[in-house]
C-alpha positions in Angstrom: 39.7 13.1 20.0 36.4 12.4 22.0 33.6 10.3 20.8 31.6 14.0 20.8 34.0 15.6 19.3 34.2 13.2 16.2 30.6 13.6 16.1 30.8 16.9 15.4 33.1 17.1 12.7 31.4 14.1 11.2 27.9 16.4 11.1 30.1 19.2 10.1 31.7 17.3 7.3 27.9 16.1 6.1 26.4 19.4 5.8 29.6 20.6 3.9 29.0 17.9 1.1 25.2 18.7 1.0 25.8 21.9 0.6 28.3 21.6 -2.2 26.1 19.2 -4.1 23.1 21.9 -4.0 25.6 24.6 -5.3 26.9 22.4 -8.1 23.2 21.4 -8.8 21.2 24.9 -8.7 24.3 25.8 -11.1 22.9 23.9 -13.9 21.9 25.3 -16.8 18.5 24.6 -18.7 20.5 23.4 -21.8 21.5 20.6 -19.9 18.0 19.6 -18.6 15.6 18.1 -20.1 11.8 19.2 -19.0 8.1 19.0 -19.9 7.5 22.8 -21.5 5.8 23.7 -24.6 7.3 23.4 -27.7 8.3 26.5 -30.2 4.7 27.5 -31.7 2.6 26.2 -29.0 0.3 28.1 -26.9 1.8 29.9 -23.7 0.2 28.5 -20.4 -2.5 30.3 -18.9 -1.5 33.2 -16.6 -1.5 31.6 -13.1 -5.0 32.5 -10.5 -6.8 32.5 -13.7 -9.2 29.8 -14.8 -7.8 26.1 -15.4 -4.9 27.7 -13.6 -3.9 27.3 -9.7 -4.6 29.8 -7.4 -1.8 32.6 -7.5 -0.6 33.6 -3.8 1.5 37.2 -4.6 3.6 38.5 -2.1 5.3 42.2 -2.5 7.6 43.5 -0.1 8.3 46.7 -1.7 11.8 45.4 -3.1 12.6 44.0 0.9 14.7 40.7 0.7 12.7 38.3 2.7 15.5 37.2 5.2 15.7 33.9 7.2 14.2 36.3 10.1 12.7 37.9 11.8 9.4 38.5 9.9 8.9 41.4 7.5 5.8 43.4 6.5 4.6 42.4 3.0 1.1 42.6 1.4 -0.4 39.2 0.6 -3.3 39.1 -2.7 -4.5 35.5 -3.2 -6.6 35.3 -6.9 -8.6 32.1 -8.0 -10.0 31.9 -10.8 -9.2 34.8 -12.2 -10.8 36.8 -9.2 -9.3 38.5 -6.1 -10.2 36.6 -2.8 -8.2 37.8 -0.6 -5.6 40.9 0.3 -4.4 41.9 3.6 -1.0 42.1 5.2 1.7 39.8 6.7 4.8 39.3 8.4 6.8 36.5 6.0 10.2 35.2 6.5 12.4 32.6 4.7 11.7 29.0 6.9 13.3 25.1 6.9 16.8 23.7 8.3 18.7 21.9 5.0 16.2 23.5 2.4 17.5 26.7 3.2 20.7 26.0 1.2 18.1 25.0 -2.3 17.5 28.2 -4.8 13.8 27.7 -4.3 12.9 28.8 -0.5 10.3 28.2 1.7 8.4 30.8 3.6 6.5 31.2 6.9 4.0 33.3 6.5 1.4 35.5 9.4 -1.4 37.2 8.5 -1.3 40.9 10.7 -3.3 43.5 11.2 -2.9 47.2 10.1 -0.6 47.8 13.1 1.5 44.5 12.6 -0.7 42.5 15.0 -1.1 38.2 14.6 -4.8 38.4 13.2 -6.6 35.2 12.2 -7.8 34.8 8.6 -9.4 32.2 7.6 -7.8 31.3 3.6 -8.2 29.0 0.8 -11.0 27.9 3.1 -9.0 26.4 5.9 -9.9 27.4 9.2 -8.9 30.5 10.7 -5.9 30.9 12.1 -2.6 33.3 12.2 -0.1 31.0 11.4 1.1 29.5 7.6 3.4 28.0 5.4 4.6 28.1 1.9 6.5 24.8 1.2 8.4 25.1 -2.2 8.7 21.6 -3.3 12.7 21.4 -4.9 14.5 18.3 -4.3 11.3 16.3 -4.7 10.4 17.0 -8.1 7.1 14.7 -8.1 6.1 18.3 -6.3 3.8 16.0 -3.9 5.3 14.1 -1.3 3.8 16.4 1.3 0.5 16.4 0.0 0.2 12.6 -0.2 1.1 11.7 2.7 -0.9 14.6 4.8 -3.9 13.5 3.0 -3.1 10.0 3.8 -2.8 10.6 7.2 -6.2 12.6 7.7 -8.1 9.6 5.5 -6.5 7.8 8.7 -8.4 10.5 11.0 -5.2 11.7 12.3 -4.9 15.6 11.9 -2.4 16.4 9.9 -1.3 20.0 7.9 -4.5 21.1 5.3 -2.9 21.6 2.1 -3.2 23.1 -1.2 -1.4 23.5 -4.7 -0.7 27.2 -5.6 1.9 29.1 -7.5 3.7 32.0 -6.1 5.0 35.1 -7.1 7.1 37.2 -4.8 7.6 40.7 -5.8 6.2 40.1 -9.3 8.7 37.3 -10.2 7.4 34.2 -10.2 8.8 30.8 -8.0 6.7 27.8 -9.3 4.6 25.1 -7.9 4.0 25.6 -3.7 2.5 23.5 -1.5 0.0 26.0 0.9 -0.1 24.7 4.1 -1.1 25.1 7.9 1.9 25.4 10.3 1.8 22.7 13.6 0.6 24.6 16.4 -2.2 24.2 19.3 -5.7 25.0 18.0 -9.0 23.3 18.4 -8.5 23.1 14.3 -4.9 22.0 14.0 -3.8 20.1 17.3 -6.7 19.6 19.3 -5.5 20.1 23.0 -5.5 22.2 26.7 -4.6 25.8 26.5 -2.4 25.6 29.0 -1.3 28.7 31.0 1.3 30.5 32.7 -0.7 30.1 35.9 -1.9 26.3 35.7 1.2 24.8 38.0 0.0 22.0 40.1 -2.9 19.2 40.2 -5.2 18.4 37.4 -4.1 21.9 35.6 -0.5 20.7 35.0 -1.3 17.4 33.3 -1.9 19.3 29.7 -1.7 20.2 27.0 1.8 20.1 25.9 3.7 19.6 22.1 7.3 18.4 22.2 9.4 17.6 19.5 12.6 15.4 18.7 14.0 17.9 16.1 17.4 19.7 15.3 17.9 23.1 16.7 19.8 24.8 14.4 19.2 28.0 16.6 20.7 28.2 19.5 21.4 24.7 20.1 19.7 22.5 23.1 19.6 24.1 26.7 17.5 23.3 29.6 15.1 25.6 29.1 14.1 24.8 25.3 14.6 21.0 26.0 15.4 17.9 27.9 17.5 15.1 27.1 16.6 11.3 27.1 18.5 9.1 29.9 18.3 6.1 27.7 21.0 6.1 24.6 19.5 5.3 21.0 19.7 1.5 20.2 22.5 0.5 18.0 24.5 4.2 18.3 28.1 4.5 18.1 29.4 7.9 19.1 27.2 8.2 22.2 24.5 10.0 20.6 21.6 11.2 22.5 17.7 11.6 21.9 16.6 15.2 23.0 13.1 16.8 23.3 12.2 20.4 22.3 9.5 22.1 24.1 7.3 23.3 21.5 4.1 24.6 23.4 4.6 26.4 25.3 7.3 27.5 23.8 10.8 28.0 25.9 9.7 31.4 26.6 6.1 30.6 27.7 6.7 27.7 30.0 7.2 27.4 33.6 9.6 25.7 35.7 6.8 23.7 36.8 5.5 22.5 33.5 8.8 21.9 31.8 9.2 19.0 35.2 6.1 17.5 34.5 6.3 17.0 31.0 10.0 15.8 31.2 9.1 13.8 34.0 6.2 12.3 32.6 8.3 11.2 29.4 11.1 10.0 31.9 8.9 7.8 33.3 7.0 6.4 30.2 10.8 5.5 28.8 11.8 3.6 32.3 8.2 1.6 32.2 8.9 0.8 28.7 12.5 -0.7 29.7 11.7 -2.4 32.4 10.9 -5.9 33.1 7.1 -5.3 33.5 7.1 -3.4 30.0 4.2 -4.8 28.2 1.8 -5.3 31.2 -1.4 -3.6 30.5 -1.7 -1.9 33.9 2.1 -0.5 35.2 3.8 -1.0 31.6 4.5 1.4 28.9 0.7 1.1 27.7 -0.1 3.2 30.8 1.5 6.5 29.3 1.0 6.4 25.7 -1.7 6.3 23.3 -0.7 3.2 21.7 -3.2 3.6 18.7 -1.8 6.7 17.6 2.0 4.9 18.0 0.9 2.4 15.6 -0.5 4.7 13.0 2.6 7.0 13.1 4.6 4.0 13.0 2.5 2.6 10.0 2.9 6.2 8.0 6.5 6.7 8.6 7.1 2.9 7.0 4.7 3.0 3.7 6.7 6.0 3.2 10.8 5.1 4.4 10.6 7.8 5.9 14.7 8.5 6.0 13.9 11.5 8.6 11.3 9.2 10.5 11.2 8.7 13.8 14.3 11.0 14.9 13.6 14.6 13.1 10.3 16.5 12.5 9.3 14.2 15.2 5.9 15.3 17.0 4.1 14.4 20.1 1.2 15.8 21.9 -0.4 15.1 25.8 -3.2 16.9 26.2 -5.1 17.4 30.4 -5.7 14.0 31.7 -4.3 12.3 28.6 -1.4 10.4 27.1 0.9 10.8 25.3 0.3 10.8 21.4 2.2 10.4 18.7 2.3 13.2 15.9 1.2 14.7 13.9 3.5 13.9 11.2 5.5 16.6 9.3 8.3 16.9 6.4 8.2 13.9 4.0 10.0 15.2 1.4 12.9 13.4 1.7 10.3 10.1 1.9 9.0 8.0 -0.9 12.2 6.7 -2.3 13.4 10.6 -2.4 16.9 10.1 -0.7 20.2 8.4 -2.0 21.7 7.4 2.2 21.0 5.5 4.7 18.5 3.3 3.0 16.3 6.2 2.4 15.6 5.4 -1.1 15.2 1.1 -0.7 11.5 -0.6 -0.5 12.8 -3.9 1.4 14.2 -2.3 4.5 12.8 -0.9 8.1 12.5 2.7 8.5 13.0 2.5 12.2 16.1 0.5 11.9 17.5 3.9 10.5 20.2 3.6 13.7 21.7 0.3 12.4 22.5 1.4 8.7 24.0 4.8 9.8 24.9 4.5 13.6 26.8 7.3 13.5 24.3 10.2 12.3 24.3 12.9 15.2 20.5 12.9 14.6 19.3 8.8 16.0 16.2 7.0 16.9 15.1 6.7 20.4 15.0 2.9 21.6 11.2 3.3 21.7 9.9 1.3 18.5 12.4 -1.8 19.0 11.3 -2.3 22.1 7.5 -1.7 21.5 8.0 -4.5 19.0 9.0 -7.2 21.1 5.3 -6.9 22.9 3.1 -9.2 21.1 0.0 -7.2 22.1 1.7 -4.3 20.2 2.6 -6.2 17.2 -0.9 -8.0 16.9 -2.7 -4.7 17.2 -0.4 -3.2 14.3 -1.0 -6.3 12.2 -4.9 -6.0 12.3 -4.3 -2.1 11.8 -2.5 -2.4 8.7 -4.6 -5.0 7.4 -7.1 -3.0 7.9 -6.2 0.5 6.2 -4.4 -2.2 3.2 -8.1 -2.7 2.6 -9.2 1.3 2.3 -6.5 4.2 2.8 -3.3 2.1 2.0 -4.4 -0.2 -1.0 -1.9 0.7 -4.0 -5.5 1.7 -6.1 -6.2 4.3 -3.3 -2.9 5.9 -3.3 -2.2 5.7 -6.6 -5.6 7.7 -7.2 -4.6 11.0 -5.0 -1.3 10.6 -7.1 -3.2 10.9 -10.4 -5.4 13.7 -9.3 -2.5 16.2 -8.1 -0.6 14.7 -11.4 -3.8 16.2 -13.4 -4.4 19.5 -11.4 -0.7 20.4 -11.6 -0.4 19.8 -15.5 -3.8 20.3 -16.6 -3.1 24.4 -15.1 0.8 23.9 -16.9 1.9 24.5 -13.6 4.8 21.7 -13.6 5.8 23.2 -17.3 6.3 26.8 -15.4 7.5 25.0 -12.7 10.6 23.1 -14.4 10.7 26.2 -16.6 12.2 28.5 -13.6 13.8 25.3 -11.7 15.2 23.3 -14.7 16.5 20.7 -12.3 14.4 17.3 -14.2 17.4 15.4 -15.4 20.2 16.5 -12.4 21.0 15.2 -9.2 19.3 17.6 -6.5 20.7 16.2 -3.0 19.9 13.8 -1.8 18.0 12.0 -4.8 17.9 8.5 -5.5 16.1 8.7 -8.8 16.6 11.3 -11.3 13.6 10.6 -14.1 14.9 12.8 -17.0 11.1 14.6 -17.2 8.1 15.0 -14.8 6.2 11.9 -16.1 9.3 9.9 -15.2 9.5 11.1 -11.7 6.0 10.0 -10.9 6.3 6.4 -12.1 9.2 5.9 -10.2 7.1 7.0 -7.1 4.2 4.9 -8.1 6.5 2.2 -8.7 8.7 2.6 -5.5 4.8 2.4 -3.3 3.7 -0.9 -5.2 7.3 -2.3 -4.4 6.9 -0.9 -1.1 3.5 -2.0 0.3 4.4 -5.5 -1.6 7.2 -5.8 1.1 5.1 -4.5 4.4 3.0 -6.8 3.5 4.8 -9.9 3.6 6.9 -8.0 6.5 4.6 -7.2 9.0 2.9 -10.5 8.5 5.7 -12.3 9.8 6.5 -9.8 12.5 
């Protein structure tokens, strides 16, 4: 059987455990869970959207089963405080790649017009725009992985998705703690580059702005005209894996024959001048294609966090006219923080971006790239200052630790982890892929605020003696 072929089955095999561990798990009854809810006697919590409670996001399609797509029409009423802020209507479909197969689901969501046209709204006082998601935290029961780490990475003023806490209620049944969010796209408020345009095909016009992805493409596989493939193999890979790029904007329908060469081309060629002989020279090396500066703080995020999706999924970059190419923004963390039981995914004391050497065999690797940027000292002495640097602001345990104690205190404070765990009663089971499983809420965060002191502690001492 070929090396491809094994592969396969392999990946195949993988999803078919997953998904039997989430069937087992959403099985569970509440008996066998123990959660923080009130005791027999004690006040109800507060209905949600009203005060000391989160903001309630309702969505009612008329009885319609939101499907995995395409959109439907649905009404959207968003009430803070008690008050109405917002109605108006929207296409909303279920969203996510392995999350799909958790009870919980998360949703895209478009705000439309009265005649089922993209309109953009400006809500929960992010900037306007068309385009939104509703991430239902499930096999990361801290409920904020997201959160931190998108905050953490705009403190590091490097856009990443706005975000808010609200509870949700789809067709007057309610789903628990959500994470509001803005969905990755080109804007002048979300990724700041070009418009670029069917007609901009040669000189100056060509060189931007583009978004492409290393991602899975669990529709419709990789073809040449949503993607192009890598021509160097992923260091350490055993069953001839290789690194492919989506095009995300424009989109595989939007762009041209002529834009899809230069932005393949122009990766092609950052990947040879980073594997050549002349790799670290200043003027015809690697630095002469990339925004090394936004490499390092990716690199820096995706490590505090071990990141066991880092690197090789949810994997953004952006060139925008006349530029280089940057790194990010970053996206899906849920799975980081100590949340995942493979691969190292849930260890303090071990490389995120030496992923390919502990599974070398996952159809999904990690381009060659961040070896071989650390073998140039310029590289490694620029990421040492930066790290010392945001150690002594952004990244010091007190700083994290604070954000962590203020969603901890707006999500129980508004008994929104009680209702939470109350419709979810997964605290004390094994939700794939966990590698902690704190028997109630308060046990789940000191394992994450232990797993960051344990983990900054070794970064410390590690990129030190890089």
């Amino acid at each position: 059987m070929s090396k491809k072929r094994n592969l396969l089955l392999l990946t195949l095999l993988r999803c078919f455990f997953a998904f039997t561990l989430l069937v087992v798990v959403s099985s569970c009854s509440s008996d066998d869970n123990p959660i923080d809810v009130p005791e027999e006697g004690q006040p109800e919590p507060p209905e949600t959207g009203t005060e000391n409670g989160l903001t309630l996001i309702s969505v009612n399609t008329n009885g319609v089963t939101i499907p995995d797509e395409p959109k439907i029409d649905a009404k959207l009423t968003i009430t803070t405080d008690g008050q109405v802020v917002h109605t108006g209507d929207i296409g909303v479909e279920i969203r996510g790649s392995s999350s799909q197969f958790f009870p919980k689901k998360s949703y895209g969501v478009e705000t439309w017009d009265s005649d089922g046209m993209d309109i953009n709204v400006s809500l929960l006082g992010m900037p306007e725009e068309e385009d939104w998601i509703l991430h239902g935290p499930y096999s990361d029961k801290s409920l904020i992985r997201n959160m931190l780490i998108y905050d953490l990475s705009r403190d590091m003023n490097r856009y990443a998705s706005r975000t808010q806490f609200v509870e949700l209620d789809v067709n007057s049944g309610k789903k628990g703690v959500y994470v509001f969010m803005e969905k990755l796209k080109r804007n002048d408020q979300r990724i700041n580059i070009n418009k670029l345009k069917p007609d901009e095909n040669s000189g100056e016009d060509l060189t931007g702005g583009y978004i492409i992805k290393i991602d899975k493409n669990d529709k419709g596989g990789y073809t040449p005209q949503n993607s192009f493939n890598s021509v160097y193999p992923p260091s350490n890979s055993t069953m001839g894996q290789e690194i492919r790029f989506l095009y995300e904007y424009p989109d595989e329908d939007d762009i041209t024959v002529q834009q899809r060469d230069y932005i393949s081309t122009y990766v092609a060629n950052f990947e040879a001048a980073l594997a050549s002989d002349d790799f670290a020279d200043p003027t015809i090396g690697y630095a002469n294609y990339i925004d090394v500066d936004s490499f390092i703080d990716f690199f820096i995020l995706n490590e505090i966090s071990n990141n066991v999706d880092g690197y090789r999924i949810s994997t953004y970059m952006h060139k925008d006219k006349n530029g280089k190419l940057n790194m990010g923004p970053i996206w899906d963390f849920n799975l980081a923080f100590g949340n995942a039981d493979y691969c190292g995914g849930g260890e303090t004391n071990v490389w995120a971006y030496k992923f390919n050497e502990r599974c070398p065999d996952d159809f999904w690797a990690i381009p060659f790239w961040w070896d071989r940027l650390l073998e140039d000292p310029a590289f490694v002495a620029k990421l040492k200052s930066r790290w010392n640097e945001l150690r002594g602001s952004t990244l010091a345990d007190a700083a994290i630790f604070g954000k962590v104690d203020s969603y901890v205190t707006t999500l129980t404070d508004s008994k929104a982890v009680a209702t939470n765990f109350g419709l979810w009663p997964i605290l004390g089971s094994y939700v794939w892929p966990n590698n902690f499983i704190g028997n109630n809420y308060g046990e789940e965060i000191t394992y994450l605020k232990q797993w960051v002191s344990a983990r900054t502690l070794w970064l410390d001492d590690s990129i030190a003696a890089l």
